[in-house]
C-alpha positions in Angstrom: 110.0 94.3 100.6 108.4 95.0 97.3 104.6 96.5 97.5 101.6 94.0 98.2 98.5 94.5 96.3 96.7 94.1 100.4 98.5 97.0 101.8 95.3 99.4 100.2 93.0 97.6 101.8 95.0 97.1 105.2 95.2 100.9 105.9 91.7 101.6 105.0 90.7 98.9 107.3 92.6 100.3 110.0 90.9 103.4 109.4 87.6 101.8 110.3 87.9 99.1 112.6 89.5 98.6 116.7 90.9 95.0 115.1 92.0 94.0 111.8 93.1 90.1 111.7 95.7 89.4 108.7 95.2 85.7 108.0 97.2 83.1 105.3 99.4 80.7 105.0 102.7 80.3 106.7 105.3 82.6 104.9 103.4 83.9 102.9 104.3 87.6 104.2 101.7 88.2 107.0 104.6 89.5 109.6 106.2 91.6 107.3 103.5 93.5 105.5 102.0 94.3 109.2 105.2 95.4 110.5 105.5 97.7 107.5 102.6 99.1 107.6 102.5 100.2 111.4 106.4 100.8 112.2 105.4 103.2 115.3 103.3 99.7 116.3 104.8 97.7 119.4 105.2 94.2 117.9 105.1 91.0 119.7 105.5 87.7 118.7 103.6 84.7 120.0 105.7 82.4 118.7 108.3 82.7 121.9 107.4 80.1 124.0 107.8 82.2 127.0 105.7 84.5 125.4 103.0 82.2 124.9 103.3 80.8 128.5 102.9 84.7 129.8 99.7 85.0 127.3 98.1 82.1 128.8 99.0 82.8 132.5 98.0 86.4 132.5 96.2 87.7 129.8 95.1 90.4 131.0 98.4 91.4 132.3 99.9 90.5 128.9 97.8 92.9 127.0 98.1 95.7 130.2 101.4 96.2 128.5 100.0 97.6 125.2 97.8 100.2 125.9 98.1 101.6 122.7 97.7 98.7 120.7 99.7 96.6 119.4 101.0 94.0 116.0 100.1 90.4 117.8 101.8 88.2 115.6 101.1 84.4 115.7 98.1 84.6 117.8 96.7 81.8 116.5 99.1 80.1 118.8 96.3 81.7 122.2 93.5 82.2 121.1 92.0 82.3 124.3 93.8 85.6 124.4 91.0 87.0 121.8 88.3 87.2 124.8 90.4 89.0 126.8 91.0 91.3 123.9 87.2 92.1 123.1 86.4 94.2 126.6 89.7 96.3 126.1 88.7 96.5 122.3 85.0 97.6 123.5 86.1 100.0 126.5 88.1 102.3 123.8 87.2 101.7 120.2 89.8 103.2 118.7 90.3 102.6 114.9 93.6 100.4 114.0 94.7 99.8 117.7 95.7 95.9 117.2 96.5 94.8 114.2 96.6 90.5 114.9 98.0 88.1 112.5 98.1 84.0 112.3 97.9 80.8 110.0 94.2 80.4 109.8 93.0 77.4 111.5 89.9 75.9 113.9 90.5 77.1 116.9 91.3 80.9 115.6 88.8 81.0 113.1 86.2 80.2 115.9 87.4 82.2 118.2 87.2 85.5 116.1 83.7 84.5 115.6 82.8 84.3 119.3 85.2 86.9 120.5 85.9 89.8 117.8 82.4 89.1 116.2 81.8 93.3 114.3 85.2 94.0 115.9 87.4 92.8 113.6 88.3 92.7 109.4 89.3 89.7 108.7 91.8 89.9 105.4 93.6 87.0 104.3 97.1 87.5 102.6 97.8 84.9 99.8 101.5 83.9 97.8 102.1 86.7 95.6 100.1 87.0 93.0 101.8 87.5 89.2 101.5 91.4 89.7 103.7 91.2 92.8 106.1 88.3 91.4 107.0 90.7 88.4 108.1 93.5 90.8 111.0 91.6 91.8 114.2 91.8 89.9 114.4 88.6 88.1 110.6 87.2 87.8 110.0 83.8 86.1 110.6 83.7 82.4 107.4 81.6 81.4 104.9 79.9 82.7 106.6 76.4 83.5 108.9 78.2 85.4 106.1 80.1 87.5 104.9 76.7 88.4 108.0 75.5 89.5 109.3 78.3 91.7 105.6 78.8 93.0 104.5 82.3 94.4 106.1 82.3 98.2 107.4 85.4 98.5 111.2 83.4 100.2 111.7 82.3 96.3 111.6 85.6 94.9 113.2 87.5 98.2 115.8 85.6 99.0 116.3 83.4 96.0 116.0 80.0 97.3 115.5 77.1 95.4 111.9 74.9 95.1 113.4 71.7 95.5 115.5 72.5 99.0 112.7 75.2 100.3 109.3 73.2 99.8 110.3 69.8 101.4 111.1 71.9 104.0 107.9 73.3 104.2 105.8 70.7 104.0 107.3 68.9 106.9 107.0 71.8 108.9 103.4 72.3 107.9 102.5 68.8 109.0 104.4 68.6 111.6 103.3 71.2 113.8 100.2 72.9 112.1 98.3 69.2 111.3 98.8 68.2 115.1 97.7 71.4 116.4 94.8 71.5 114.3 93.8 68.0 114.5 95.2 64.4 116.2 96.6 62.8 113.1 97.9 59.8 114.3 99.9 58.5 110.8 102.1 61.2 109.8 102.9 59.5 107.1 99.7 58.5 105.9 98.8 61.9 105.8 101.9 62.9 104.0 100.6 60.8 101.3 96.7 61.9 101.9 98.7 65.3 100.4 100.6 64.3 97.5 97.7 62.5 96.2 95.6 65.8 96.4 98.4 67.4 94.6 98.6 64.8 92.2 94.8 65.0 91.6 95.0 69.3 91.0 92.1 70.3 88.5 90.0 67.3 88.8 86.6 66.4 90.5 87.0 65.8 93.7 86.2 62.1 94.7 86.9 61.7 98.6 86.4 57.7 98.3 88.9 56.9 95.8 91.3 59.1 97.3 90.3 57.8 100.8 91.2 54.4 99.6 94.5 55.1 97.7 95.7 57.0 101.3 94.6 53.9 103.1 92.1 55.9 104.7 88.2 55.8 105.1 86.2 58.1 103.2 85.0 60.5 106.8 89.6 60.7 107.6 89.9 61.7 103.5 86.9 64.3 104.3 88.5 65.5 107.9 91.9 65.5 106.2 90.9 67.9 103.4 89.3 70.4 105.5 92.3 70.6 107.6 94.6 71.0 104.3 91.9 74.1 103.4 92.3 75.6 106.8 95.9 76.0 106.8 95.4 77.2 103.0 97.6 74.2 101.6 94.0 72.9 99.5 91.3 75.2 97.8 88.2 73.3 96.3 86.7 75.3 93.9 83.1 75.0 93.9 80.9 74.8 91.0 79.0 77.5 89.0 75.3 77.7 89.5 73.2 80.4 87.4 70.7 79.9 90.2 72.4 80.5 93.7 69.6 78.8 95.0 
């Protein structure tokens, strides 16, 4: 594991508050970074689907068994569990007790707000930036080939290629993320709702042309992007005002 620019900010964070939330895109080194940073940490992963089914059944029972705190990882997966967490967070405040991580979406984003509301720092761990890309061994030589490989930490760790790891990725995303987040009924009209937004990178954007090249109306093209900015797969940049009013 090379050195992420976050880690700073992760231990001074622990340092202050009960909860601190590591939020980002699938892969992009969430799990790893946590587990580094806390070794002596019990760590649990919500991702088990008998895990899960514990976490919903008994949540209270679930989190009896880290008294000490603990690394929740994938919790977006119950987030229920996060009002079960706030009394045990507000009977003993201690700084840095769980540290929780998970793929931002809806449903986790909400309940942080109602549940962890001045409990929690929320961080959100990005694809390496260039900093971190030039600490590996053999960082990309120019800029064309930046863009190609990307900034997922897998290219650069474990030397995989674009073309077989990114497919890969994309079906997964939209497979499981999109359907958890929201009831998209055409997969595959949504898979080409998303290479039109990539296609379309650096421009204005116009939700009723690219509504109708999807085959979509112009409230799905609207839905559709917020869900691709939730699972941090779309950022809109919004304009510059001089006057933030």
């Amino acid at each position: 594991m090379i050195p992420r620019v976050l880690e700073i900010r992760l231990r001074t964070l622990a340092r202050k508050f009960p909860v601190v939330t590591v939020t980002g895109p699938r892969q992009s080194g969430k799990t790893t970074l946590c587990r580094a940073v806390f070794p002596d940490k019990r760590y649990v992963s919500l991702e088990a689907p008998d895990v899960q089914d514990f976490a919903r059944r008994d949540p209270r029972g679930f989190l009896a068994q880290y008294p000490e705190g603990a690394v929740l990882d994938e919790v977006h997966r119950v987030p229920d569990l996060l009002s079960y967490l706030q009394p045990l967070v507000d009977e003993r405040p201690v700084a840095g007790g769980f540290i929780l991580t998970g793929s931002a979406n809806f449903a986790l984003l909400q309940s942080l707000g109602q549940s962890l509301a001045g409990r929690t720092a929320l961080l959100e761990l990005l694809p390496l930036t260039l900093e971190e890309v030039r600490r590996f061994a053999d960082p990309p030589h120019d800029l064309f080939d930046l863009l190609w490989r990307g900034s997922y930490p897998a290219m650069y760790d474990r030397g995989l290629e674009p073309g077989d790891w990114y497919p890969s990725y994309v079906a997964t995303y939209v497979e499981r993320d999109v359907r958890t987040i929201l009831n998209v009924g055409d997969l595959v009209a949504f898979q080409t709702f998303l290479r039109l937004c990539a296609g379309r990178v650096g421009q204005l954007v116009n939700l009723t042309s690219l509504g109708a090249d999807a085959g979509v109306t112009h409230a799905t093209a609207k839905s559709w992007l917020s869900v691709l900015e939730a699972g941090y797969v779309a950022w809109r940049l919004p304009p510059f005002h001089a006057n933030v009013s």
